[in-house]
C-alpha positions in Angstrom: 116.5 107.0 102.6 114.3 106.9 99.6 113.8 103.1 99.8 112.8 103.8 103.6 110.2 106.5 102.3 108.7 104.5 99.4 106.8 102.2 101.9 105.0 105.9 102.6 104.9 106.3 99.0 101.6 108.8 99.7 103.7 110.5 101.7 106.7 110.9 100.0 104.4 112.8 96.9 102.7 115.0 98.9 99.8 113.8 96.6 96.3 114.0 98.1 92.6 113.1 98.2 93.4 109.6 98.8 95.7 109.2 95.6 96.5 105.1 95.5 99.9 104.5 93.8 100.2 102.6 90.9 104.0 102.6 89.9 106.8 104.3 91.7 110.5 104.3 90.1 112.9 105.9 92.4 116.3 105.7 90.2 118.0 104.4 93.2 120.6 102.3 91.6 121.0 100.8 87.9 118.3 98.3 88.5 116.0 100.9 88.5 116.3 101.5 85.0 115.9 97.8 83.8 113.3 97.7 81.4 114.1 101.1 80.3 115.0 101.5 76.7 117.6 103.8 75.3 117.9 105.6 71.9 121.3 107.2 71.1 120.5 108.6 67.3 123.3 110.6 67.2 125.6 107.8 67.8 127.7 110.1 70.3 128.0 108.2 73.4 125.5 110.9 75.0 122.3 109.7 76.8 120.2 109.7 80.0 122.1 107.5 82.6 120.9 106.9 86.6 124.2 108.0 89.1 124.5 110.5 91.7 123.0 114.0 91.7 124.5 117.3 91.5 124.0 120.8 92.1 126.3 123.6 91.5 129.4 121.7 91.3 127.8 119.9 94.6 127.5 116.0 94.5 124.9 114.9 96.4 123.5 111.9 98.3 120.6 110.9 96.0 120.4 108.5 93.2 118.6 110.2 90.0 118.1 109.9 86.7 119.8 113.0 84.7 121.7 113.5 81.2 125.0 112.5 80.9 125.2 116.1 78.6 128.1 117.9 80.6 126.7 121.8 80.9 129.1 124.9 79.5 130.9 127.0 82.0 128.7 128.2 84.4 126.0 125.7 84.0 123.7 127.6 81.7 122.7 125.0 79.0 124.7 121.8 77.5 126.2 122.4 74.4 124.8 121.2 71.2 121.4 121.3 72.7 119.5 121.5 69.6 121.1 118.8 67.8 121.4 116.1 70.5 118.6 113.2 70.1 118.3 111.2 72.6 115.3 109.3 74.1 114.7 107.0 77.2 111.7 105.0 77.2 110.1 103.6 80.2 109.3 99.8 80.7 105.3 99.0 80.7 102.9 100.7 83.0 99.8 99.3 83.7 96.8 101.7 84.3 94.6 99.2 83.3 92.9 98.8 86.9 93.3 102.5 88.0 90.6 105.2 87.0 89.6 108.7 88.6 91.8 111.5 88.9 95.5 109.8 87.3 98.4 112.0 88.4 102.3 111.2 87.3 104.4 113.1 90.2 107.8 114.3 89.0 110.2 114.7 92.1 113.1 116.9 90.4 115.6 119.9 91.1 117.5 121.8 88.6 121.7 121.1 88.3 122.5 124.8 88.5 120.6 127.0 91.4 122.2 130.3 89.0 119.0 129.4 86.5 116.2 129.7 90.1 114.8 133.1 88.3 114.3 131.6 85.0 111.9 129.0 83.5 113.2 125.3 83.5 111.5 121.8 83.7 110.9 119.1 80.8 108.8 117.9 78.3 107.8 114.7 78.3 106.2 112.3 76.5 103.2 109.7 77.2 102.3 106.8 74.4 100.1 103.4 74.3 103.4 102.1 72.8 107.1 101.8 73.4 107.7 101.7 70.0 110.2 105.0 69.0 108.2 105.9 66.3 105.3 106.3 68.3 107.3 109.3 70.6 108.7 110.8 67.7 105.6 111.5 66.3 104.4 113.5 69.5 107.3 115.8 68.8 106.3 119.4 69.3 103.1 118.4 70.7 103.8 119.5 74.6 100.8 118.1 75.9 102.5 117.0 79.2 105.6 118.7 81.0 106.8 120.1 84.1 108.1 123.6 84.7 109.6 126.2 87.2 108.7 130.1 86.8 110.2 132.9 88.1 107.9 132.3 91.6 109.2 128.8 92.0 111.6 128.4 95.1 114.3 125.6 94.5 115.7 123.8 97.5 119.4 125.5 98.4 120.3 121.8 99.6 121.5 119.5 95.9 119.5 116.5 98.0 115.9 118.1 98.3 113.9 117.8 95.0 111.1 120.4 94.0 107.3 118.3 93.1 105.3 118.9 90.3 102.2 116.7 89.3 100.8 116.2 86.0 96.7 115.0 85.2 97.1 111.8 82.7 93.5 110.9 83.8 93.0 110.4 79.8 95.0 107.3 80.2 92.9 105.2 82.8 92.4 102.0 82.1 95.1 102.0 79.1 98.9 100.5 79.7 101.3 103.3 78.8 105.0 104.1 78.3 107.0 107.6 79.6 109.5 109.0 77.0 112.1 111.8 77.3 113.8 113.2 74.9 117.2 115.6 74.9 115.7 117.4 72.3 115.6 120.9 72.8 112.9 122.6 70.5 113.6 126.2 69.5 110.3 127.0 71.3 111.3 125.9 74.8 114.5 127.0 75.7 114.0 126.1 79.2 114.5 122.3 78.4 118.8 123.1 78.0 118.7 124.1 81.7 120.0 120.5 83.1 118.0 119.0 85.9 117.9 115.4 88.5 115.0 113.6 88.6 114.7 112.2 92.1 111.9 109.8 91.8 108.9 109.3 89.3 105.3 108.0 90.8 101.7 107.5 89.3 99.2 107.9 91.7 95.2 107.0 91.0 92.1 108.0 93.2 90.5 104.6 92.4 91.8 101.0 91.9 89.9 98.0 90.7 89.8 95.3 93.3 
């Protein structure tokens, strides 16, 4: 279904004022995440992996990228959330013909619909390089996330994803690179909550010929 829906890619983000994508990844299978890079620094087997979604004990239909982190009874956060350190690293993304408004659209439900009333999302990281340094040196700097509040209505269905859109405008014409991290800092609990992400997408409102 999601294959059949990226040909309408503007219409699968409900992005608008004539947004032009630039790069979709939809996590539908383990190709998706060729050209990914993975960084397990606690040596534990633990890390972000692409396979089926889930919600509240539910698996779904979708393909997704999520953390392999298995949550503790009743879904409330994964254990050892503050000490696990791992980071996936997207493969090149060139923004080197797009300018305007930039937007990165984050398709995404949360595991457990028992968190709805609290705040979740995830921080994420943008960089000019994919080196690992380079990300962990924008630790605790949160200048690009997505998040749910307490108004935010999540799907009741585990295969229907909730939108949210970022400005990354600063990056026009500069090829960048998309970090996560399973890092949980002290001041953003909502990061434990564990969450799919459906499908990823960069959108421009103006592309050089």
């Amino acid at each position: 279904m999601k294959n059949l829906l990226l040909f309408t890619a503007l219409l699968v983000f409900n992005i608008s004022n004539a947004q032009f994508p630039v790069w979709i990844n939809s996590f539908d299978s383990a190709a998706d995440l060729g050209g990914w890079t993975f960084h397990d620094l606690n040596n534990n087997g633990n890390n972000w992996v692409q396979g089926t979604n889930w919600r509240d004990e539910e698996a779904g239909t979708e393909q997704v990228l999520r953390y392999t982190r298995t949550p503790l009874s009743g879904g409330i956060y994964y254990p050892d959330a503050h000490t696990e350190n791992d980071w996936i690293i997207s493969p090149a993304i060139d923004l080197t013909s797009a300018s305007g408004t930039i937007q990165l659209a984050i398709n995404w439900n949360k595991v457990y619909s028992n968190l709805d009333k609290d705040f979740s999302g995830r921080v994420f990281y943008i960089s000019t390089s994919p080196d690992l340094a380079s990300f962990q040196q924008l630790e605790g700097t949160f200048d690009y996330y997505f998040l749910s509040d307490a108004d935010t209505t999540f799907p009741t269905s585990p295969n229907e994803f909730l939108e949210s859109i970022v400005d990354i405008s600063v990056f026009a014409g500069k090829t960048i690179y998309v970090g996560l991290s399973s890092k949980v800092d002290n001041d953003l609990p909502f990061q434990v909550a564990p969450i799919n992400i459906d499908q990823m997408g960069i959108f421009a409102s103006q592309l050089l010929s």
